[in-house]
N, C-alpha and C positions, 0 to 999 in steps of 0.2 A: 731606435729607428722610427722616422714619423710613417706613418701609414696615412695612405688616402684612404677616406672613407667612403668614396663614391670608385674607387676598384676594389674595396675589400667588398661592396655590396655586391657588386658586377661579378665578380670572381664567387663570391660568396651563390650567388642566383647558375653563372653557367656550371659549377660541380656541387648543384644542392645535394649529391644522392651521395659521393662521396663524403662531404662532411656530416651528415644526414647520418651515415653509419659509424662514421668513427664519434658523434656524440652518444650513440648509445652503449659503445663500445668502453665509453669515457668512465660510464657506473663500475667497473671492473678494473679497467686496465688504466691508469692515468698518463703515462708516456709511452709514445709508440716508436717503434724504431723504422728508419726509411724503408728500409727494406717490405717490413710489414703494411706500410700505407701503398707501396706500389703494388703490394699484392693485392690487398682492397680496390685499389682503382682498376686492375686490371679483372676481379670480378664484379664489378660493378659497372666495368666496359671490356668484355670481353673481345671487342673488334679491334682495340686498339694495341698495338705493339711494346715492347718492352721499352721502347727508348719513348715512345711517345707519352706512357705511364711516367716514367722518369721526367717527362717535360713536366706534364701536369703537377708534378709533387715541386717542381721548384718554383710554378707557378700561383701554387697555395700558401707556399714561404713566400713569397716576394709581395704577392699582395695583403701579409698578414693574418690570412686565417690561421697557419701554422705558426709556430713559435720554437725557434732553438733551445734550450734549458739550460744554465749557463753552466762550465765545466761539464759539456756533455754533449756528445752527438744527437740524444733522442729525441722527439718533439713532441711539442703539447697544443692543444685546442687553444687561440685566443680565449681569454676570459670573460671578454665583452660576445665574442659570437659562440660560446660555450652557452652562457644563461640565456643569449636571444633565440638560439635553437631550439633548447628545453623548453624553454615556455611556450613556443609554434606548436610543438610537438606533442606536449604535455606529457615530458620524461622530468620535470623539474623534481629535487630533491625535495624533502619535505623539510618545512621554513622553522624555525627555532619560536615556541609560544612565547617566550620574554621580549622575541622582534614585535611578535604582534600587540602584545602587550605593552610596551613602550608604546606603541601607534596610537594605540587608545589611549594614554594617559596623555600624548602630544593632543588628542582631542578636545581634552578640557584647555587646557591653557589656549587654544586658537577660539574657544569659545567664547573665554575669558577676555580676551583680545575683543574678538568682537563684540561685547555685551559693552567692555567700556567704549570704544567706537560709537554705541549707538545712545548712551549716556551723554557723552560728548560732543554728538552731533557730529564726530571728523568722518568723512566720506573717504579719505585714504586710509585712515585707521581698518575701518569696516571694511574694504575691500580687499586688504591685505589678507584681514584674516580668513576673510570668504575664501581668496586664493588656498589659504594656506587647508583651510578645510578640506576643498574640493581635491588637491592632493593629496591628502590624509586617507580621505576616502576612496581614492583612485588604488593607494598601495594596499590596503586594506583591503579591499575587492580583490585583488591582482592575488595578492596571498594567500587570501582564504581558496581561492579558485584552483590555483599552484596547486596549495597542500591535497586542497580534495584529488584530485587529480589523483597527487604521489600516496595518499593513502590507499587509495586505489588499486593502485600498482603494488602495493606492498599486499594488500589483500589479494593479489592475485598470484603474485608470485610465488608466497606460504602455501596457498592450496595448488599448485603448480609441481611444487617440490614430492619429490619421492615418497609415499605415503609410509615408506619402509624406514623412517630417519625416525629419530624421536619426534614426539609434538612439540618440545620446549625448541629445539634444532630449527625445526621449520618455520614455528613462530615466534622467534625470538626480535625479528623487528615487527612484528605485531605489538608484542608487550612493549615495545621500548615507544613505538609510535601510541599508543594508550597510554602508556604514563605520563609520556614529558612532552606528549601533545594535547590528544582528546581532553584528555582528564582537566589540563591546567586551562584549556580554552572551556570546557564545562563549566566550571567556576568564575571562567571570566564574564561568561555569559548569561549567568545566573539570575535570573529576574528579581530574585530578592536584593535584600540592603548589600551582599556581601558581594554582589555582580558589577561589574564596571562601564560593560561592553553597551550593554540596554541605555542606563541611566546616563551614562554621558552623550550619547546621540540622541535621548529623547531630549536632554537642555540643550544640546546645539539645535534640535527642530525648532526648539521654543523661540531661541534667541533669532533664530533666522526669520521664523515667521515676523518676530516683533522685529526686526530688521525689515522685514521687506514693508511692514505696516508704517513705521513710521517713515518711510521711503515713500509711501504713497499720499501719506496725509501733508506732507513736504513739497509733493510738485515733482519729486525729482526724476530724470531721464528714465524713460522706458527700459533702454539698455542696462542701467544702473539697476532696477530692480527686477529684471530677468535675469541677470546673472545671478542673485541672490537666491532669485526662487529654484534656478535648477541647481543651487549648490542643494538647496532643502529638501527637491526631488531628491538627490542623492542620496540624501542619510534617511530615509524609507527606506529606497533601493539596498543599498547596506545592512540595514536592521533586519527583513526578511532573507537576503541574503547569509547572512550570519546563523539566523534558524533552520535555512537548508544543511549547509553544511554541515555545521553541528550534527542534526540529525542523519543525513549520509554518513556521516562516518561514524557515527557512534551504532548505528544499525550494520556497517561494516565490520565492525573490529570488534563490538561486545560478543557475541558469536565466538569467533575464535578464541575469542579469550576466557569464555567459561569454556569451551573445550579443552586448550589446555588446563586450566583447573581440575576439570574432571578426571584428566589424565595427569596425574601428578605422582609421586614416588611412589606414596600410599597405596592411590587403586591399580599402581603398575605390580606390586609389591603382593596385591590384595589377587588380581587375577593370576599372576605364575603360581602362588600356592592353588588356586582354584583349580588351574590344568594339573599340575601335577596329583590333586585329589582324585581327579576324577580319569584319569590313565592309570593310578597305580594303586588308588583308594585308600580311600582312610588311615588302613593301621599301618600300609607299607611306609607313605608320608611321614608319619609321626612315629616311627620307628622306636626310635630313640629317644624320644621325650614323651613323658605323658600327654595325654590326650586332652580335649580340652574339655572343662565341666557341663558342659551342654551335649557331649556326646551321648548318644542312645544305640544300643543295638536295636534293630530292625529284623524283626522274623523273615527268612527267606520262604517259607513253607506256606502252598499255594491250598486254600479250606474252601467248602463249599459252605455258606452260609442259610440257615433257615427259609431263610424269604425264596433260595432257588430251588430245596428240597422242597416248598411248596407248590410252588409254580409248577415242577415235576412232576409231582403227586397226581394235581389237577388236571395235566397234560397228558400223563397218560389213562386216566380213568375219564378221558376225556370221549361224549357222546353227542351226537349231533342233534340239535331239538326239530322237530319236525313242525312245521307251519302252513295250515292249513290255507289253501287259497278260498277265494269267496266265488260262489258258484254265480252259472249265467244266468241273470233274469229274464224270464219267460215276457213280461210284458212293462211296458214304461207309458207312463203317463204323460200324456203332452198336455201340454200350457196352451190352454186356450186365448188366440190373438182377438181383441175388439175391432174391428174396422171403423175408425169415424171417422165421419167429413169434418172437419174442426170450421170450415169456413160456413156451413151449415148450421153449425151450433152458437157460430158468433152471431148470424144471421137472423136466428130465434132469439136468440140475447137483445139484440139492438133492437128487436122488435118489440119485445117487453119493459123497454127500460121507463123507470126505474128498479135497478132491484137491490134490494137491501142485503143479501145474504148469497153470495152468487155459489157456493160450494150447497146449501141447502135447496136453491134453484136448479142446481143440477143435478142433484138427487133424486127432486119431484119427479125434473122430465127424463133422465137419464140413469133412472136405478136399477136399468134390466144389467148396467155395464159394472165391470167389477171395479174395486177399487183405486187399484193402479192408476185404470184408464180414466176417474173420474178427477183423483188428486191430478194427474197431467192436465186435461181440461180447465182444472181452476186454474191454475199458473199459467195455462195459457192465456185464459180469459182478462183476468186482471192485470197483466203487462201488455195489452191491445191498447192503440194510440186513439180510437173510433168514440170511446167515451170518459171519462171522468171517473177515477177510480178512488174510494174511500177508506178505509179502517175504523170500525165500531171500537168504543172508548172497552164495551163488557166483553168477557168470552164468554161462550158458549159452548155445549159439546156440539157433538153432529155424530151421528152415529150410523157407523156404513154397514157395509156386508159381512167384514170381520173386522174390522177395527174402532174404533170411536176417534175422533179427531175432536181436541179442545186446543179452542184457537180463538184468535181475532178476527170475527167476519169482515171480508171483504166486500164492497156493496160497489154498485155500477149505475153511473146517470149520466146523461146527454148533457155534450158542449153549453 
């Protein structure tokens, strides 16, 4: 039967919700019986009536989304708008690593293509195999993007399932997508000698660069060597591409898959004996067979040990030490404050200058004052902007009211 392709779109866009469902419905059930699609369409439009659901389903047949089965009443998904739905959708199944791996080996030979093209100087040769690249790398994109997807989906679905099933049960396309996918795309994509996936698109970068170079030293059309160059964008694009996924899904699916590991016959095998040890103990379990050579009886019998017969001892011949407070003093001695006028003292300073020793200077005239207040006075003295302040090469002591100061004199003279 020919099909129009511009009413299967039409057809296909006015009941997107009913085909919409019967493709997801497709991962389980592959032929649907009329009866069942009219029931679909009628929850899917619940407004509309039983004969006008019935119009709709011969309306899905006639314009080709549906398909008769041959010797058979029941219908099937077209298979052109089967895969174009999943991939809208991103319900696509997961893609066979030998498909992708062909793709990549079809990458050398359009390289090779091209590398003589640009030996040869033929401009159709070259461009061919640019075409041929950039398709290469379109389905390869397209794939890798698919799978991520459907791996996805499978990781969601495993943990989705009944936690009450076995682990091998629930992930068993877990493991089967890590074996005969991850794993063989791991290897393909292996940075070292034994990878395919890197080294063949880093010499198509190469050849295209030298493509697009010897295109420029040539003269030739603008157009002619932008299409080269975004074929060469692309196999970047590809190559970072190719390290996301990878990684998405190996970060996906390894997880699950040392979990099922961890649960394996063994430690399923290894925990029932353990419940059953510890409900019914030791010797009821092993009843009937000897015990195993690491077994130890365990005293049940609860002893007080030395170290709390001491603590008891102590505890009870225990007496409170009594702690004398310190009584109230009768009288306290206050700290006698100096009063100086500091501007007063700079004032006699500046008046005398020069002065060689200005801490023994104020000693002379200022030794009724105690010491405190005489060390403040120097440090005041010698950081004032009013004169010129020095450091003697020798030290000297100076000896005050209670202390001796041995130090570097400071000396003071005029601008």
């Amino acid at each position: 039967m020919n099909i129009s392709p511009r009413s299967l779109v039409l057809a296909l866009g006015s009941h997107w919700d009913v085909v919409e469902w019967l493709v997801q419905k497709s991962r389980d059930q592959l032929y649907f019986e009329p009866s069942y699609i009219v029931s679909v369409i009628s929850k899917r439009q619940p407004h509309l009536s039983v004969i006008e659901c019935e119009e709709i389903l011969r309306k899905l047949v006639s314009s080709g989304l549906l398909e008769f089965i041959a010797r058979g009443d029941t219908l099937q998904i077209n298979s052109h708008v089967l895969s174009f739905v999943r991939s809208l959708t991103r319900e696509h199944e997961l893609g066979l690593s030998a498909v992708l791996q062909a793709r990549v080996h079809a990458i050398r030979e359009a390289t090779d293509q091209l590398n003589e093209g640009v030996h040869l100087n033929n401009m159709d040769m070259m461009r061919h195999a640019a075409i041929n690249l950039a398709e290469l790398f379109r389905q390869i994109s397209q794939q890798l993007d698919q799978d991520r997807h459907a791996i996805l989906e499978i990781a969601e679905k495993a943990k989705a399932t009944d936690s009450q099933l076995s682990a091998t049960y629930r992930y068993r396309q877990v493991l089967q997508a890590y074996d005969k996918y991850v794993e063989p795309m791991a290897q393909m994509m292996d940075t070292g000698i034994h990878g395919t996936f890197y080294p063949y698109l880093e010499q198509a970068e190469r050849v295209l660069d030298n493509a697009v170079e010897r295109l420029t030293t040539q003269g030739s059309l603008y157009s002619q060597r932008q299409h080269i160059r975004q074929v060469a964008f692309a196999t970047k694009d590809l190559r970072q591409l190719g390290r996301e996924v990878l990684k998405q899904c190996s970060d996906t699916l390894l997880p699950l898959r040392e979990e099922i590991r961890q649960h394996n016959q063994l430690s399923t095998s290894i925990s029932y004996l353990l419940s059953q040890v510890r409900k019914r103990s030791l010797n009821k379990t092993f009843r009937f067979a000897s015990l195993p050579l690491w077994q130890r009886d365990m005293p049940r019998r609860v002893t007080v040990g030395d170290e709390v017969l001491t603590i008891m001892a102590e505890a009870k011949n225990y007496q409170p030490i009594s702690i004398g407070f310190p009584e109230e003093m009768t009288e306290i001695s206050q700290t006698v404050l100096d009063i100086v006028d500091d501007i007063a003292v700079s004032q006699h300073l500046f008046s005398q200058l020069p002065v060689k020793d200005v801490l023994s200077w104020l000693q002379q005239h200022y030794g009724y004052l105690s010491d405190s207040t005489l060390l403040r006075l120097y440090h005041y003295l010698i950081q004032q902007e009013a004169w010129l302040c020095f450091q003697a090469e020798q030290a000297v002591l100076c000896e005050l009211k209670q202390i001796n100061v041995y130090h570097y004199p400071h000396g003071v003279a005029s601008h």
